[in-house]
C-alpha positions, 0 to 999 in steps of 0.5 A, spaced: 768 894 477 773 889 477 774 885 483 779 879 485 772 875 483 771 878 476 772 871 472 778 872 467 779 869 460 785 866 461 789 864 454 784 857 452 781 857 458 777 861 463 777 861 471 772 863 476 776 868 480 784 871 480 786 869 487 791 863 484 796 859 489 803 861 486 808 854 486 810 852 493 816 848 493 814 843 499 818 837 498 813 832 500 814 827 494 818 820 494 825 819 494 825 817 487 821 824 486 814 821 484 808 824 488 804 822 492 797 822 495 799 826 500 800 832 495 793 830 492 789 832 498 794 838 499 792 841 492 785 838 491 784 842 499 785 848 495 781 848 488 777 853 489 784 857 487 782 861 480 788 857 478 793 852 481 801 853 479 804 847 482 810 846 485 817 847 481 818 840 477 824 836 476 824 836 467 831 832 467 834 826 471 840 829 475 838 835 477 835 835 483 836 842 487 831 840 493 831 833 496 824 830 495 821 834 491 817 831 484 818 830 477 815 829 471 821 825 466 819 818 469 812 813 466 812 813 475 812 821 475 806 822 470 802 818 474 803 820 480 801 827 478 795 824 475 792 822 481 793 830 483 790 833 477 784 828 478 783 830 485 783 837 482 779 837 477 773 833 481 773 838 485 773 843 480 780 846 479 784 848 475 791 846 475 797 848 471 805 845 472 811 849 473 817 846 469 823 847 472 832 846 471 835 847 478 842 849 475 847 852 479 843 850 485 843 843 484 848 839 489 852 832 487 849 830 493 843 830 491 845 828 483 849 821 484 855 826 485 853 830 478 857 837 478 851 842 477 850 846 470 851 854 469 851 859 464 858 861 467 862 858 473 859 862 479 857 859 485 851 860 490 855 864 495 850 865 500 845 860 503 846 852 503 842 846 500 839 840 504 842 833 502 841 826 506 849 828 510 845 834 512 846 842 509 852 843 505 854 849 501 853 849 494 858 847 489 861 851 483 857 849 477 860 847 470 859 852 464 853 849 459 856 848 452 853 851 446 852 843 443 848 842 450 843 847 450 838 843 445 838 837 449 835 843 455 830 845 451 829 838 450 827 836 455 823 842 457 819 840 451 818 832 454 817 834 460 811 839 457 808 833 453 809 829 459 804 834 463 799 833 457 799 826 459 798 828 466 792 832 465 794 839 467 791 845 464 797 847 462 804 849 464 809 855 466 815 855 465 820 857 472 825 863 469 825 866 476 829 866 482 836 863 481 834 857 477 836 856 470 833 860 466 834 866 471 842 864 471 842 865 463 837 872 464 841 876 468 849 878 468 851 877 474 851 869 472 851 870 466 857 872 463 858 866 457 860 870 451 857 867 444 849 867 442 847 865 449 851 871 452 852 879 452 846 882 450 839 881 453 837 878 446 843 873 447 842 872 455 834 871 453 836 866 447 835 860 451 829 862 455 826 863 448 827 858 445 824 854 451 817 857 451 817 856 443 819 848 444 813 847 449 807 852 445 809 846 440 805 841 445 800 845 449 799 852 444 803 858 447 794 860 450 797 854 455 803 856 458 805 861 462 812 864 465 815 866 472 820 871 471 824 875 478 828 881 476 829 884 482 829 877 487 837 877 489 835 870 492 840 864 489 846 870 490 843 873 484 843 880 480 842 884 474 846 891 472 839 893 469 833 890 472 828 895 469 831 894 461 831 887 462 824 887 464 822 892 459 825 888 453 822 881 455 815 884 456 816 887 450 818 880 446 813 876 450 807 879 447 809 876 441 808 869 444 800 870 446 802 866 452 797 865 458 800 870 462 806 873 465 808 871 472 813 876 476 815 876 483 815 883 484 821 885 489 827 880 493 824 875 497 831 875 501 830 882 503 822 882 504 822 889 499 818 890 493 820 895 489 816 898 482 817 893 477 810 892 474 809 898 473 814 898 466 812 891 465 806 892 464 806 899 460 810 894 455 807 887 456 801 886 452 797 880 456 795 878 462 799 879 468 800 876 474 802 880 480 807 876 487 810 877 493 807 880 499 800 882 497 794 883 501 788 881 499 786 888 499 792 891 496 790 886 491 783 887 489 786 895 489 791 893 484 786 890 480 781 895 480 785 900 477 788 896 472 795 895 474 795 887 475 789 882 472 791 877 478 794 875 484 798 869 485 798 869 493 804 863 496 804 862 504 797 865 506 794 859 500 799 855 504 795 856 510 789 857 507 787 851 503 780 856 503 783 862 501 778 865 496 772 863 501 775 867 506 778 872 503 769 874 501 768 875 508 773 877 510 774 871 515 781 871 520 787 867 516 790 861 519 799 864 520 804 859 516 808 855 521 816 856 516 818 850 521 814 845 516 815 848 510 819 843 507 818 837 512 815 830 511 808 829 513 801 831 513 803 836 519 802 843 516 801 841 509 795 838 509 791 840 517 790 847 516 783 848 517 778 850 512 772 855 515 767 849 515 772 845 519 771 850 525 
């Protein structure tokens, strides 16, 4: 039987168990986006993860979407990162680097007054954005041009190269939840005509291109991709979910990647909905199950073939011991929301582990 415990092979490596820790923004880098010891111990606290995803990382200058979160374009940036993926790997870890573009989410006054880019010119209608002056609704992006693009992938494939440096195990690319590469995915924001809009081909075309740039640095068995299709989170939408799900699993395979990271409903709603299920009809490769899972759920799921892993977000959060709890079914420390984004040590690293109590 397989359990959340059975070691899987991962692309070019192999972890212990399939309780990974999902990437958590948690904006505790500095002020020119370097990360921290601070954020060291914080992962290093939860090595025992199958695998760390860490948090969405800044691959360009200038398109800050959250104050205070890291980099990895800067000499500063990969070291700082260094001293994470150390602390990790003393203490067994495994950790990969989630790349990210924040598009249309970013905000001038976060960027030195730079506009945010787009697919197309559609602004976030809900929600708002933290900045020094406070919170601040978003801004209407600028619509990327063609000739702009090579320079995006670009620099997903230095950043990707600068991970290396870093001494991450490998990489994922963020393609969910309204960020860049989820902009161009689906038709409520992309609505571009020319090769990088119209058909799911096109509107894919850049997400592609991507994962073909970073395989040239890592090999494609070391990255991964995060994918939301059904997440309405950054005003987002698509006509046809379930199509576009079905065509990308069926592209995907062709790259033999790591694995497959879906966040499997709408993180506004608190609503899961059955898109893993055609996903994984059509994806061949490992998959990753997110959003709302219990460990029961998930070691069920697994079992039964229908995910090879779970990627858990706020109970790894409060839990820095999340597998060790989970195997003897120990209570489970409750996230505190009001420090999700704040600085400092409180609910960030001073959740207790079981040996602490």
């Amino acid at each position: 039987m397989t359990t959340l415990f059975t070691p899987l092979k991962l692309g070019a490596i192999t972890v212990p168990n399939r309780i990974f820790m999902a990437p958590l923004t948690r904006c505790r880098a500095d002020a020119e986006h370097i990360s921290t010891a601070l954020m060291a111990e914080y992962y290093a606290q939860r090595a025992s993860a199958g695998l760390i995803i860490a948090e969405a990382t800044m691959i360009i200058e200038g398109h800050s979407a959250f104050w205070m979160e890291p980099g990895i374009y800067s000499s500063a940036q990969i070291a700082g990162w260094q001293q994470i993926t150390d602390a990790v790997h003393a203490a067994n870890g495994r950790i990969f680097l989630q790349l990210w573009h924040g598009g249309r989410a970013c905000h001038p006054l976060l960027n030195q007054g730079n506009q945010p880019v787009a697919p197309s010119p559609i602004a976030i209608s809900d929600g708002d954005v933290s900045t020094p002056e406070g919170k601040k609704p978003y801004v209407m992006p600028r619509e990327l041009r063609d000739d702009e693009l090579p320079g995006i992938i670009a620099g997903f494939k230095k950043a990707a190269e600068n991970a290396k440096s870093a001494g991450f195990d490998g990489i994922e690319i963020h393609g969910a939840n309204g960020y860049l590469l989820d902009e161009f995915l689906r038709d409520g924001s992309n609505q571009r005509s020319g090769s990088y809009g119209g058909s799911l081909e096109n509107r894919a075309r850049l997400t592609l291109e991507v994962l073909e740039a970073v395989s040239l640095v890592w090999g494609s068995e070391r990255v991964g991709l995060r994918i939301s299709p059904l997440n309405s989170y950054n005003s987002m939408i698509d006509s046809d979910p379930i199509g576009l799900s079905i065509w990308l699993a069926s592209r995907l395979s062709e790259f033999h990647l790591a694995y497959l990271h879906v966040i499997r409903g709408d993180l506004l709603q608190q609503q899961s909905g059955d898109i893993m299920t055609p996903i994984r009809k059509h994806y061949r490769g490992v998959l990753i199950g997110n959003m709302g899972y219990t460990a029961e759920e998930a070691g069920k799921e697994i079992n039964e073939g229908k995910i090879d892993v779970v990627a858990f977000g706020t109970s790894f959060l409060a839990n820095p011991d999340l597998p060790a709890r989970i195997k003897t079914n120990a209570p489970l420390n409750q996230p505190d929301p009001a420090t999700f984004y704040t600085p400092g040590p409180q609910g960030y690293t001073d959740y207790p582990a079981l040996d602490s109590l």
